[in-house]
N, CA, C and O atoms as a Tinker XYZ file with bonds, in Angstrom:
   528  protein
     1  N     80.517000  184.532000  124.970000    73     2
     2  CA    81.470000  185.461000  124.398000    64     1     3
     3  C     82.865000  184.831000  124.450000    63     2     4     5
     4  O     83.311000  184.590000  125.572000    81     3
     5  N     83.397000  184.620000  123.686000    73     3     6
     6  CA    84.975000  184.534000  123.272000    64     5     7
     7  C     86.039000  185.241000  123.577000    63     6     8     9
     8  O     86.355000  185.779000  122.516000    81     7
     9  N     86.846000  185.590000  124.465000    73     7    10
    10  CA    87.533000  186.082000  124.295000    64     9    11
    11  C     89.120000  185.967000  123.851000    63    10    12    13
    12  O     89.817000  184.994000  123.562000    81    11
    13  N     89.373000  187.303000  123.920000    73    11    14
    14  CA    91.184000  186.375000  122.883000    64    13    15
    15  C     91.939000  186.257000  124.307000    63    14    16    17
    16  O     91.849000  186.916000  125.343000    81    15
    17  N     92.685000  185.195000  123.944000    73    15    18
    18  CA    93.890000  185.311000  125.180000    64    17    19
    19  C     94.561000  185.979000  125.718000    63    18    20    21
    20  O     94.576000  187.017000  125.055000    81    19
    21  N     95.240000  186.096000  126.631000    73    19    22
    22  CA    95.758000  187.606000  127.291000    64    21    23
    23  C     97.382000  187.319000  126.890000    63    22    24    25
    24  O     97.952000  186.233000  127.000000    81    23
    25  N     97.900000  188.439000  126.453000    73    23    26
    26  CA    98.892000  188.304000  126.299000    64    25    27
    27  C    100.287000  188.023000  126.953000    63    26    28    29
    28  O    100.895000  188.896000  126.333000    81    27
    29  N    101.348000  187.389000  127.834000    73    27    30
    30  CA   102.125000  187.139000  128.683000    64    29    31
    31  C    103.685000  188.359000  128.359000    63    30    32    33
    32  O    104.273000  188.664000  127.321000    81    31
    33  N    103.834000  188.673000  129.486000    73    31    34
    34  CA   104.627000  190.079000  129.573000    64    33    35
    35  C    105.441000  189.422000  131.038000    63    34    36    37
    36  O    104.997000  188.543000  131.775000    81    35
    37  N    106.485000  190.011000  131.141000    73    35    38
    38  CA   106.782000  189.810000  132.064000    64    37    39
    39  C    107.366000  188.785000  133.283000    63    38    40    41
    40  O    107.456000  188.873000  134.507000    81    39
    41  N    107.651000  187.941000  132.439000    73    39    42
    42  CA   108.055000  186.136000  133.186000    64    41    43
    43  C    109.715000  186.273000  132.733000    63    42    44    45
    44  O    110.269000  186.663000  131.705000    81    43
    45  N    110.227000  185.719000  134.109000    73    43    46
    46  CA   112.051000  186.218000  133.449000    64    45    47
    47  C    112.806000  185.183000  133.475000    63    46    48    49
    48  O    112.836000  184.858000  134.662000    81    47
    49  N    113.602000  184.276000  132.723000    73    47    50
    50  CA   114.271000  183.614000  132.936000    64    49    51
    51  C    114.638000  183.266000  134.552000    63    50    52    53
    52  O    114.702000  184.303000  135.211000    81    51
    53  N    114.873000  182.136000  135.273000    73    51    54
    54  CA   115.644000  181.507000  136.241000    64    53    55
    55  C    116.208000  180.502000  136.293000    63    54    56    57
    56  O    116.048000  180.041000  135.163000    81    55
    57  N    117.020000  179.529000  137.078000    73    55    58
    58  CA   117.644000  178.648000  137.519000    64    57    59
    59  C    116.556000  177.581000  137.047000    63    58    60    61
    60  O    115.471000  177.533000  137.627000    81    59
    61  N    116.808000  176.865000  136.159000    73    59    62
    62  CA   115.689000  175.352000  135.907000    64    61    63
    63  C    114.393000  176.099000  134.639000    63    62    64    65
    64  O    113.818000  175.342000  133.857000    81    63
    65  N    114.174000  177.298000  134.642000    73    63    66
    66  CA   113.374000  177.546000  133.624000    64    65    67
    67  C    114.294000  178.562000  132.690000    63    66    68    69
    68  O    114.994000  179.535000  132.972000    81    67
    69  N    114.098000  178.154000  131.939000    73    67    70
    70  CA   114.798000  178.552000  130.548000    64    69    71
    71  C    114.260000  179.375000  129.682000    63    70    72    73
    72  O    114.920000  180.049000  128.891000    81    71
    73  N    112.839000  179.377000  129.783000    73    71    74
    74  CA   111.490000  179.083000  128.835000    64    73    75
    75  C    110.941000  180.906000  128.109000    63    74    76    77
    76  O    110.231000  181.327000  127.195000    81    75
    77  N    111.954000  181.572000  129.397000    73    75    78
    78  CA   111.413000  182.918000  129.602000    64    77    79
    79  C    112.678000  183.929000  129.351000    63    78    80    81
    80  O    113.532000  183.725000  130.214000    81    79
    81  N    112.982000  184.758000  128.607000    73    79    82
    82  CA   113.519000  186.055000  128.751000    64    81    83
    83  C    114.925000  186.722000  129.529000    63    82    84    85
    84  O    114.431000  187.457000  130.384000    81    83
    85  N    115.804000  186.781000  129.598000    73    83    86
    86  CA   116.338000  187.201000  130.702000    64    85    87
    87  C    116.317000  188.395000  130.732000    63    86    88    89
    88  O    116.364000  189.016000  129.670000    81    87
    89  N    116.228000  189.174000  132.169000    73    87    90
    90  CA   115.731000  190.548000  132.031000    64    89    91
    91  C    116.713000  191.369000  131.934000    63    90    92    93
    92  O    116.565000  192.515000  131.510000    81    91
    93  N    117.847000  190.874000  132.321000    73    91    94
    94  CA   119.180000  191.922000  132.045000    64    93    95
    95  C    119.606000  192.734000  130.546000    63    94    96    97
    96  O    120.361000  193.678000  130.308000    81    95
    97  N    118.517000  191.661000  129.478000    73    95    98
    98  CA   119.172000  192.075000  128.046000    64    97    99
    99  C    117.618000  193.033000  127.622000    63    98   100   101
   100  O    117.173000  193.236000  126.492000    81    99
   101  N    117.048000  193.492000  128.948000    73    99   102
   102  CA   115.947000  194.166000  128.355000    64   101   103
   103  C    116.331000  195.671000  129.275000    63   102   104   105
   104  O    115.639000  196.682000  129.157000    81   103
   105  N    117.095000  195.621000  129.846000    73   103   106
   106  CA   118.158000  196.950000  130.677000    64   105   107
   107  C    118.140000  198.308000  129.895000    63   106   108   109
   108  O    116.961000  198.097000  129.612000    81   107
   109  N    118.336000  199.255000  129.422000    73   107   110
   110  CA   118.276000  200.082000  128.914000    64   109   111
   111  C    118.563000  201.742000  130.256000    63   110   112   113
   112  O    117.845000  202.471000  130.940000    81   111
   113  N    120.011000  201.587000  129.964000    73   111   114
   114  CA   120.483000  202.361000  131.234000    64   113   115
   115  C    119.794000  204.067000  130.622000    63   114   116   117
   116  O    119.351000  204.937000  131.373000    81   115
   117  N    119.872000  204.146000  129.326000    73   115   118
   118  CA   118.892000  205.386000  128.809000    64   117   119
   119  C    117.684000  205.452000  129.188000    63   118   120   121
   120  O    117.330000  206.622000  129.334000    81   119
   121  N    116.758000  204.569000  129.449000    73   119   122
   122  CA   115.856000  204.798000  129.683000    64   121   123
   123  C    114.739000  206.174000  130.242000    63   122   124   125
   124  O    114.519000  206.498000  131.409000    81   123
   125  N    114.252000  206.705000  129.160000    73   123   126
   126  CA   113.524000  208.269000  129.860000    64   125   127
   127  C    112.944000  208.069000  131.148000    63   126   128   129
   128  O    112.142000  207.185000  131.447000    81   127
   129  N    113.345000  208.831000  131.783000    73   127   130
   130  CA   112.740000  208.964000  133.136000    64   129   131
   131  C    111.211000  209.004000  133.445000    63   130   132   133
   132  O    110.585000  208.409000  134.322000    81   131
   133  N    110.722000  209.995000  132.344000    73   131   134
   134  CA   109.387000  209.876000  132.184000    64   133   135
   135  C    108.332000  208.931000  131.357000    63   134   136   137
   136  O    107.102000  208.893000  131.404000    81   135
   137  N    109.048000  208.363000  130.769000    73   135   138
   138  CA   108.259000  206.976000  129.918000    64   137   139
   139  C    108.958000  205.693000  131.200000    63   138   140   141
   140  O    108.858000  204.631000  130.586000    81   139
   141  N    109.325000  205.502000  132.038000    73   139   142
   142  CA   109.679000  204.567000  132.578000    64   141   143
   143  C    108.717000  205.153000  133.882000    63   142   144   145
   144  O    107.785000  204.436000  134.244000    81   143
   145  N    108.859000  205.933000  134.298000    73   143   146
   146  CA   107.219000  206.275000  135.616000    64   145   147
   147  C    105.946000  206.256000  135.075000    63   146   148   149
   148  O    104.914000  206.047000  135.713000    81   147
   149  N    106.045000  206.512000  133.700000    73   147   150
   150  CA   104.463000  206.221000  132.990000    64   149   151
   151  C    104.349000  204.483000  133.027000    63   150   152   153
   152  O    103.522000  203.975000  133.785000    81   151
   153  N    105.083000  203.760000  132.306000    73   151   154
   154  CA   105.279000  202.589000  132.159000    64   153   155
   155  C    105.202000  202.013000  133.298000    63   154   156   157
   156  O    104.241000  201.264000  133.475000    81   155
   157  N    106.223000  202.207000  134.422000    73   155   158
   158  CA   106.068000  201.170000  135.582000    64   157   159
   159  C    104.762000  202.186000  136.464000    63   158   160   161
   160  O    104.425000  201.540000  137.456000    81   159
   161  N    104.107000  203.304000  136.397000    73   159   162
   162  CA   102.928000  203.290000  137.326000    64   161   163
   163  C    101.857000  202.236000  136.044000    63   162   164   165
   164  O    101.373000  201.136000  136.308000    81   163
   165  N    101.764000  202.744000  135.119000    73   163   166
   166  CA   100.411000  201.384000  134.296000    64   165   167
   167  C    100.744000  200.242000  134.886000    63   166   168   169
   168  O     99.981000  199.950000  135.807000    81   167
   169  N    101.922000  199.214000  134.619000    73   167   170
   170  CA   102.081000  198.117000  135.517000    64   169   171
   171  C    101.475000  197.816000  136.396000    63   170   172   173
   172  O    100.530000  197.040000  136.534000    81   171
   173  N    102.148000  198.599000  137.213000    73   171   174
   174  CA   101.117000  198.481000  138.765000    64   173   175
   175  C     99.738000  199.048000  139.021000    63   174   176   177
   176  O     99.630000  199.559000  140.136000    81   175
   177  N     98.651000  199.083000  138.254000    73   175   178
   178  CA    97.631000  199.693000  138.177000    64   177   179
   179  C     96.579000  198.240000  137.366000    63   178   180   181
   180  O     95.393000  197.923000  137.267000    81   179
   181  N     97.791000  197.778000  136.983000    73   179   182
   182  CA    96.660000  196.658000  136.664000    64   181   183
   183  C     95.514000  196.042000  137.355000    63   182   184   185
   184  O     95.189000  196.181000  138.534000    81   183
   185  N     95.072000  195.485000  136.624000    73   183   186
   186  CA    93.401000  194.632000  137.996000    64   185   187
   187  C     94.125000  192.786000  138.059000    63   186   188   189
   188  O     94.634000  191.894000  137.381000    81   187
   189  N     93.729000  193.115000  139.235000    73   187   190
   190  CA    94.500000  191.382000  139.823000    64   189   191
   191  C     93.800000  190.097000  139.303000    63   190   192   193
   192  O     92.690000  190.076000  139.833000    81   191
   193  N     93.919000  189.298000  138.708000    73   191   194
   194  CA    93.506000  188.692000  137.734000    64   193   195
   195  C     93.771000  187.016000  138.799000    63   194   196   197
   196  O     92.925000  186.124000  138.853000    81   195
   197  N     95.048000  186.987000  139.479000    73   195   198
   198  CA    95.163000  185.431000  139.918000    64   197   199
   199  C     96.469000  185.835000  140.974000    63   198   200   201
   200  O     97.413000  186.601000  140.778000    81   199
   201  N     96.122000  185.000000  142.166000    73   199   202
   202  CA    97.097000  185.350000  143.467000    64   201   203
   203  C     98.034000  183.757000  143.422000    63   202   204   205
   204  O     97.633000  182.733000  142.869000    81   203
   205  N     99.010000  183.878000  143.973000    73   203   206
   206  CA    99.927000  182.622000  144.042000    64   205   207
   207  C    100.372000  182.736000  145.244000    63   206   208   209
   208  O    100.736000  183.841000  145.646000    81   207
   209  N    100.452000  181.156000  146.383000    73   207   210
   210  CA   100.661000  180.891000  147.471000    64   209   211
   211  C    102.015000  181.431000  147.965000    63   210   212   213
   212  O    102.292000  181.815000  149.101000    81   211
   213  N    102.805000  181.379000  146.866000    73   211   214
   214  CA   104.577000  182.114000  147.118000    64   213   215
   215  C    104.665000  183.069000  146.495000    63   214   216   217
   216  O    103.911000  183.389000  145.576000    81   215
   217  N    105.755000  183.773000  146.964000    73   215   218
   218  CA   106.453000  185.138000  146.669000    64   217   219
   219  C    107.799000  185.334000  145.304000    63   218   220   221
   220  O    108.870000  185.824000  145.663000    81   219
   221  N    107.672000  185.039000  144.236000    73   219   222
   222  CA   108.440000  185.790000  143.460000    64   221   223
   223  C    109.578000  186.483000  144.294000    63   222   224   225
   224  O    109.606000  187.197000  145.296000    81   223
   225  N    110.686000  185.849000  143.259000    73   223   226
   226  CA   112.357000  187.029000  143.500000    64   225   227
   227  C    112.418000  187.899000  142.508000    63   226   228   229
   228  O    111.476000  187.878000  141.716000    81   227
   229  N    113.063000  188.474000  142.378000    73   227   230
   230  CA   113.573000  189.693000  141.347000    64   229   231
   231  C    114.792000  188.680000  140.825000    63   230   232   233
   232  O    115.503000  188.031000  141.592000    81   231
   233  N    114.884000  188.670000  139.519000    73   231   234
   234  CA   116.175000  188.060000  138.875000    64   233   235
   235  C    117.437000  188.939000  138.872000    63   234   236   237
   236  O    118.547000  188.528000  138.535000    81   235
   237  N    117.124000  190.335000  139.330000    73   235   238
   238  CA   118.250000  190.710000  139.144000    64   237   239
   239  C    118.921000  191.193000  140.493000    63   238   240   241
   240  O    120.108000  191.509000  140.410000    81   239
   241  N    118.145000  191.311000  142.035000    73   239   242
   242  CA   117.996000  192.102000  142.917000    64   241   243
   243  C    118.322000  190.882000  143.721000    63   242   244   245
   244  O    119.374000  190.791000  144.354000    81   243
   245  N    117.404000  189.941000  143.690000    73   243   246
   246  CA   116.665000  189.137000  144.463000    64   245   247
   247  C    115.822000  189.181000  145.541000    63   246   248   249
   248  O    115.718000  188.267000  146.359000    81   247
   249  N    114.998000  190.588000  145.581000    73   247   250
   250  CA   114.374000  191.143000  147.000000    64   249   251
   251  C    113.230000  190.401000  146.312000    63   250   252   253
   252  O    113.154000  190.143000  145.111000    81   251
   253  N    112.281000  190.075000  147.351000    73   251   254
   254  CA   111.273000  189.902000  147.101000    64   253   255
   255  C    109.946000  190.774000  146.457000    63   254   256   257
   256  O    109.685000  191.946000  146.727000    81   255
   257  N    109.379000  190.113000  145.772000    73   255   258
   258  CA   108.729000  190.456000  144.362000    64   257   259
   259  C    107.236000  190.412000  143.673000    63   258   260   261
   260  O    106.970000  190.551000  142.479000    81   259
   261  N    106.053000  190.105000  145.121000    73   259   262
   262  CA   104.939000  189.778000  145.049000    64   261   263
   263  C    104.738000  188.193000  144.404000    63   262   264   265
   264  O    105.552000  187.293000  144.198000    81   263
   265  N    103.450000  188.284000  144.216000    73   263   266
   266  CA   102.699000  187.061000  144.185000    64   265   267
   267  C    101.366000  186.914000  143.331000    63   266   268   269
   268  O    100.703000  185.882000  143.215000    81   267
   269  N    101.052000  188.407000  142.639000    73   267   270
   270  CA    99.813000  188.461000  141.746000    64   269   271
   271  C    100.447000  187.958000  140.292000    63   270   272   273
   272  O    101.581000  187.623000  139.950000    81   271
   273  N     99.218000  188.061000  139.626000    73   271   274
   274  CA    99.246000  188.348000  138.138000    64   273   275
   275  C     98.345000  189.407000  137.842000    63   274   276   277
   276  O     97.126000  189.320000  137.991000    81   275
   277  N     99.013000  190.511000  137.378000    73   275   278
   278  CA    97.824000  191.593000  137.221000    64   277   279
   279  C     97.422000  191.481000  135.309000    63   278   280   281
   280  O     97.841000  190.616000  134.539000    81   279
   281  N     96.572000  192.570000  135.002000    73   279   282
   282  CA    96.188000  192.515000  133.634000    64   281   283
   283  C     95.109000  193.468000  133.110000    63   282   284   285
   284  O     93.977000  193.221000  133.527000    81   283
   285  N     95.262000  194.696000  132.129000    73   283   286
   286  CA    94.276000  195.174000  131.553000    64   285   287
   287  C     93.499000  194.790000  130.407000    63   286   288   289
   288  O     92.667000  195.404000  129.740000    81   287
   289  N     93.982000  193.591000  130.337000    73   287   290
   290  CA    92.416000  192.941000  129.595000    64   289   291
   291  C     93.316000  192.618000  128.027000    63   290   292   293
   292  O     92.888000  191.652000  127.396000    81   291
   293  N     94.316000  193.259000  127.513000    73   291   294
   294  CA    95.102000  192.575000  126.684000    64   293   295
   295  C     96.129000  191.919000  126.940000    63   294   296   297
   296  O     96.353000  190.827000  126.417000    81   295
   297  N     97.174000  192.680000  128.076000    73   295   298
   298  CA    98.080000  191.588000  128.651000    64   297   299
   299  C     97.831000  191.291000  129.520000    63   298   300   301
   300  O     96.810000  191.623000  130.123000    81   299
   301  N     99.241000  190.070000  130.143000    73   299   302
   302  CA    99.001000  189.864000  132.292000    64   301   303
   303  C    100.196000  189.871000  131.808000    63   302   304   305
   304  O    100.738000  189.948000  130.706000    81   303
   305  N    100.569000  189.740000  133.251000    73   303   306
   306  CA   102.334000  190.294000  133.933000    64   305   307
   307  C    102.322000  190.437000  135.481000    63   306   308   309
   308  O    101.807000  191.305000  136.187000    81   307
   309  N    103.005000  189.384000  135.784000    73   307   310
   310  CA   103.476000  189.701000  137.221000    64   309   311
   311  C    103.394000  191.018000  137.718000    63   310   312   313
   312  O    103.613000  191.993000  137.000000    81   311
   313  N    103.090000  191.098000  138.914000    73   311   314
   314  CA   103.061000  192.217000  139.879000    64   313   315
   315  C    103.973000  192.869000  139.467000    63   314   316   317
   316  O    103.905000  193.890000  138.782000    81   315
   317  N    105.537000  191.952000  140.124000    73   315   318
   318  CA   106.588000  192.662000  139.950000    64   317   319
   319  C    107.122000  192.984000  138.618000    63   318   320   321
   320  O    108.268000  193.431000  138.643000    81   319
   321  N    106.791000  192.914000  137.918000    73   319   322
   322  CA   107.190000  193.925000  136.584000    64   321   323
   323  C    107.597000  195.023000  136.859000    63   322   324   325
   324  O    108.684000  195.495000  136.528000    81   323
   325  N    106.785000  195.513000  137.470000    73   323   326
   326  CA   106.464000  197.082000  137.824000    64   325   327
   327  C    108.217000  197.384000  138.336000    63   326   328   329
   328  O    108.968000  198.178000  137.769000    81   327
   329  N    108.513000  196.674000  139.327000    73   327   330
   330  CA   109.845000  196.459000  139.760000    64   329   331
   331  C    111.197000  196.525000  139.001000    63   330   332   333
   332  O    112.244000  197.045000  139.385000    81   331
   333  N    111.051000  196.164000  138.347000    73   331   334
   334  CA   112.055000  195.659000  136.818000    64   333   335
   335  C    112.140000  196.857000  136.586000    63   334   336   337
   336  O    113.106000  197.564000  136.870000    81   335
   337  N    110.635000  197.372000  135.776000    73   335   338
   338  CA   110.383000  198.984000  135.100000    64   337   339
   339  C    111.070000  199.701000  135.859000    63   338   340   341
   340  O    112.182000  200.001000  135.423000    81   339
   341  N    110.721000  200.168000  137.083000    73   339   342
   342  CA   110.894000  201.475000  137.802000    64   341   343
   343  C    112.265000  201.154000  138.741000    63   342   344   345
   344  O    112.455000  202.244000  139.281000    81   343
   345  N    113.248000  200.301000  139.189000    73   343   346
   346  CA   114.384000  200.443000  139.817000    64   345   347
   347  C    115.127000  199.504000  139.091000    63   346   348   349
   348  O    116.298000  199.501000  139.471000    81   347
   349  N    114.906000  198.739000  138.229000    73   347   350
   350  CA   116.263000  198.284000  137.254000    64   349   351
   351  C    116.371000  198.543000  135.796000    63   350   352   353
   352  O    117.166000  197.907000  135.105000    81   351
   353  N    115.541000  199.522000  135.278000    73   351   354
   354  CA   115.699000  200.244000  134.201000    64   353   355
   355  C    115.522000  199.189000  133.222000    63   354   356   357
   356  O    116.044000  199.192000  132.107000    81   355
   357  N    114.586000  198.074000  133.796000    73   355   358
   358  CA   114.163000  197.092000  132.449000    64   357   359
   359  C    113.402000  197.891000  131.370000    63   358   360   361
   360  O    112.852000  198.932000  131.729000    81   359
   361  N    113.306000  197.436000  129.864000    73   359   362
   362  CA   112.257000  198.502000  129.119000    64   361   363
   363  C    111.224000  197.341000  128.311000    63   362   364   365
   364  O    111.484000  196.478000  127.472000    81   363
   365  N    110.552000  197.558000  128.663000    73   363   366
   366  CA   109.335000  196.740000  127.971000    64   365   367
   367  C    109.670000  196.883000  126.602000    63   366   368   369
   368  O    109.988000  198.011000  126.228000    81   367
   369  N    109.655000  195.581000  125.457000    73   367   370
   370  CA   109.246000  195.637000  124.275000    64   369   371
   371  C    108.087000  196.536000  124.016000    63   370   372   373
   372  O    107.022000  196.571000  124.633000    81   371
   373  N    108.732000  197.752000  122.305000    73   371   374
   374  CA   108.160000  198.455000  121.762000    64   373   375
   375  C    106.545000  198.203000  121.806000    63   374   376   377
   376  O    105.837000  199.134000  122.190000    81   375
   377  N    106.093000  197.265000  121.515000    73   375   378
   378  CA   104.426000  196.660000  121.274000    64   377   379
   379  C    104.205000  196.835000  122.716000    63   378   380   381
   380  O    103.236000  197.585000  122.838000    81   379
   381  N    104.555000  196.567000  123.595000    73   379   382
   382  CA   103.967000  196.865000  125.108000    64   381   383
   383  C    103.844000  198.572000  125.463000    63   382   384   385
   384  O    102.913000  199.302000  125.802000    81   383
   385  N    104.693000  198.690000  125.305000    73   383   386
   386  CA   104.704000  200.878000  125.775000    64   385   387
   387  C    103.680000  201.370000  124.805000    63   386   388   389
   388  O    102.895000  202.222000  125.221000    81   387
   389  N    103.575000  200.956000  123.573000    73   387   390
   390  CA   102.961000  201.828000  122.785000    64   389   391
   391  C    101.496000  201.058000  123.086000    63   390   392   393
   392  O    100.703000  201.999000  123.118000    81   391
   393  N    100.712000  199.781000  123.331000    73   391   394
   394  CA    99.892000  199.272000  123.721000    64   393   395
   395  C     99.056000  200.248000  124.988000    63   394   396   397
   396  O     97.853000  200.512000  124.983000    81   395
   397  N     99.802000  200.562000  125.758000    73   395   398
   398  CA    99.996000  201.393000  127.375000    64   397   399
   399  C     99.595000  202.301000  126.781000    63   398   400   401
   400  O     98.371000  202.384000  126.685000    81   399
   401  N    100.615000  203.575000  126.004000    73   399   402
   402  CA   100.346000  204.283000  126.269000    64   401   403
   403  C     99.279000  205.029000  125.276000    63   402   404   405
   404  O     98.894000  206.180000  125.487000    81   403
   405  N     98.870000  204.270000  124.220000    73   403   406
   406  CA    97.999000  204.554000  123.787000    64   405   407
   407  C     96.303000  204.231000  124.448000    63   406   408   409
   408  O     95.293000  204.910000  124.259000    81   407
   409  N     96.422000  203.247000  125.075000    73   407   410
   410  CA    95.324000  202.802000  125.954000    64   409   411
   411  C     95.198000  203.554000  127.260000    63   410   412   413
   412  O     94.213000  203.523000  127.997000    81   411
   413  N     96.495000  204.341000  127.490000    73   411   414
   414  CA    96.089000  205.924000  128.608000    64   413   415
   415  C     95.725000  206.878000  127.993000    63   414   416   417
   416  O     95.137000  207.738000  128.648000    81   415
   417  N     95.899000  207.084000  126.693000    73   415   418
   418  CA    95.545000  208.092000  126.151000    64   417   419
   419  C     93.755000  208.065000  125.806000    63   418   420   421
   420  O     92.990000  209.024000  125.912000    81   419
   421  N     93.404000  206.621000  125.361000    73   419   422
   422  CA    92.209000  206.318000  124.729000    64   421   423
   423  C     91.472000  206.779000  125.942000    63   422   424   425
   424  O     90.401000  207.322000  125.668000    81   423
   425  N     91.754000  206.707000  127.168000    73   423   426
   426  CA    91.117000  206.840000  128.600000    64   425   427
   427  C     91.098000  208.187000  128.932000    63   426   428   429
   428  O     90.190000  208.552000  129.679000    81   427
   429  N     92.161000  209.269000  128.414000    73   427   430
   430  CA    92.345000  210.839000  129.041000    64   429   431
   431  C     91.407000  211.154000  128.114000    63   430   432   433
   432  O     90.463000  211.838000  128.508000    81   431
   433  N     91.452000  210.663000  126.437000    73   431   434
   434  CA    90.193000  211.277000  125.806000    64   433   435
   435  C     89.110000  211.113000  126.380000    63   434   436   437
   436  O     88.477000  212.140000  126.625000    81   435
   437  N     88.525000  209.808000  126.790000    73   435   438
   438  CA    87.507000  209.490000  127.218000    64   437   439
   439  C     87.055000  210.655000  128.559000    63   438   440   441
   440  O     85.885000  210.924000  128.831000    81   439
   441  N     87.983000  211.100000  129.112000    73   439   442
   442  CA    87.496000  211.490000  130.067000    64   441   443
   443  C     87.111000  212.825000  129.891000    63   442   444   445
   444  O     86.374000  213.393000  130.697000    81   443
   445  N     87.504000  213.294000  129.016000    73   443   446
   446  CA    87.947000  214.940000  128.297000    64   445   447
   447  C     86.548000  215.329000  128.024000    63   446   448   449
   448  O     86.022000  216.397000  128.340000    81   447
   449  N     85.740000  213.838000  127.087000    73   447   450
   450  CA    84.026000  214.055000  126.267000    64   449   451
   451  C     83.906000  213.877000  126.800000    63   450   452   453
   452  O     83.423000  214.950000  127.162000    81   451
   453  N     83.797000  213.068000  127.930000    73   451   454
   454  CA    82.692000  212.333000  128.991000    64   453   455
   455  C     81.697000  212.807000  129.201000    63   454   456   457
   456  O     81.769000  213.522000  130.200000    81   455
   457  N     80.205000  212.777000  128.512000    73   455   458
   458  CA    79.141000  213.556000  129.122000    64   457   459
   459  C     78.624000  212.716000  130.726000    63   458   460   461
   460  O     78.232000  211.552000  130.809000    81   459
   461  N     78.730000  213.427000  131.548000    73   459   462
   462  CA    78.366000  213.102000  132.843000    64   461   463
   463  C     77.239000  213.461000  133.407000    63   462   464   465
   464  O     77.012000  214.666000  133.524000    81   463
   465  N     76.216000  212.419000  133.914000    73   463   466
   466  CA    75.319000  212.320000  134.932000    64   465   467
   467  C     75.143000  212.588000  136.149000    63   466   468   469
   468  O     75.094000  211.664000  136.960000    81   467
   469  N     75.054000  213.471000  136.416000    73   467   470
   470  CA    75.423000  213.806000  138.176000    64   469   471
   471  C     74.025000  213.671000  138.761000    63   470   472   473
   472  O     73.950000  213.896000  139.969000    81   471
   473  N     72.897000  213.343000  138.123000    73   471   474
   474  CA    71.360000  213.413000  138.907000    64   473   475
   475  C     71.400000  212.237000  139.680000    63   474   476   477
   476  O     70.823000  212.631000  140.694000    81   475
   477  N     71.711000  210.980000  139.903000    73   475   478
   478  CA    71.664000  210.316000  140.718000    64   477   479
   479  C     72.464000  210.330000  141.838000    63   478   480   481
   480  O     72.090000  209.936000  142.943000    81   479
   481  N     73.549000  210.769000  141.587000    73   479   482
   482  CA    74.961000  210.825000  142.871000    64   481   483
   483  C     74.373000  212.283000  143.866000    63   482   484   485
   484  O     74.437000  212.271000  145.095000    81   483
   485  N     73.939000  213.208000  143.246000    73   483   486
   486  CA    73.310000  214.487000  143.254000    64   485   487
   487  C     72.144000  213.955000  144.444000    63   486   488   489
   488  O     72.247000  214.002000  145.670000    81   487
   489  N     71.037000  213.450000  143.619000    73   487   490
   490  CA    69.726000  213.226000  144.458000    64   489   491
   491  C     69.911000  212.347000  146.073000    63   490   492   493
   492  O     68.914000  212.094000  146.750000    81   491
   493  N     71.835000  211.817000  146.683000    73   491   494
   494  CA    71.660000  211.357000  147.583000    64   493   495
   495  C     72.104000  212.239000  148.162000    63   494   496   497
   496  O     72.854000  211.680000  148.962000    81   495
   497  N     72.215000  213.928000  148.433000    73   495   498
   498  CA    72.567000  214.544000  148.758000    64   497   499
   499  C     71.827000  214.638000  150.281000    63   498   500   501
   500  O     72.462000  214.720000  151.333000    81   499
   501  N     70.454000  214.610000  150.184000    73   499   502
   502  CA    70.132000  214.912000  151.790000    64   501   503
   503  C     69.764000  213.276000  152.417000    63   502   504   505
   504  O     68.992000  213.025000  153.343000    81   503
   505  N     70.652000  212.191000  151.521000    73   503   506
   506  CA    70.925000  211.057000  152.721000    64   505   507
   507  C     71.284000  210.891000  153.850000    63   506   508   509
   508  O     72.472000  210.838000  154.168000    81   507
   509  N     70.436000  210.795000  154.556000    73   507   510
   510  CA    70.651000  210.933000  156.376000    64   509   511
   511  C     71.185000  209.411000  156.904000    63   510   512   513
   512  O     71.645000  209.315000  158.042000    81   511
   513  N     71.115000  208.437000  156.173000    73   511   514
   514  CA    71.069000  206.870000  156.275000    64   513   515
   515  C     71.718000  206.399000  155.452000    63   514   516   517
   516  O     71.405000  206.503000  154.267000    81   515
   517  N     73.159000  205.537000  155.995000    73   515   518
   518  CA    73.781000  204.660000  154.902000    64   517   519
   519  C     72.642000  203.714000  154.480000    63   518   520   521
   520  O     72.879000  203.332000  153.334000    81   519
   521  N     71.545000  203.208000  154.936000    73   519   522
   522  CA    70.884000  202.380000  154.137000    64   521   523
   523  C     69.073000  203.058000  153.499000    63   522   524   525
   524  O     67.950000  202.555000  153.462000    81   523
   525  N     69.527000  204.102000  153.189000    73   523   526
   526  CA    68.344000  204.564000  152.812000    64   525   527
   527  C     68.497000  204.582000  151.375000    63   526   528
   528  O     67.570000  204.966000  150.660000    81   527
């Protein structure tokens, strides 16, 4: 199986790399309160995809900033994204929020039809033995 590449989100300009973004011009002191806790909790909800021996700074803070790469399967993005989002009022490019939040939505539907199976979770009801 093939898959497509994951998309890169989240890498910020520093001292010697150039290559990336600076996050200050992605600031947005408007920022809704409630699309920025939707936004930075998805962030951090990602599945951890690749760990790194050092710790990430914040470009704008400089507190320290994790060490993952997380990713739901279309993008990855540093841990600390999430960081940016939720205490420096960074705002993700349009194609990222609407990516999110349509892919939470595709998931609340999902959960809404969900026809559910409960006969197996059900039938361990008089389990007397974690290994039975």
């Amino acid at each position: 199986m093939v898959q497509a590449p994951l998309i890169l989100i989240g890498y910020w300009r520093s001292p010697g790399d150039e290559r990336w973004p600076d996050p200050a011009n992605f600031v947005d002191a408007e920022l809704d309160t409630a699309e920025r806790s939707v936004i930075g909790d998805y962030v951090q909800r990602g599945e951890v995809v690749w760990g790194f021996g050092g710790v990430s700074t914040c470009r704008i803070c400089g507190c320290e900033n994790g060490s993952l790469e997380l990713s739901d399967g279309t993008y990855i993005w540093p841990d600390g994204f999430a960081h940016y989002v939720l205490h420096h009022d960074v705002r993700p490019p349009e194609r990222f929020i609407s990516h999110a939040l349509s892919t939470l939505d595709a998931l609340a539907e999902a959960g809404r039809q969900a026809i559910r199976d409960e006969s197996w979770w059900s039938s361990l009801s008089n389990r007397t033995t974690p290994h039975e």
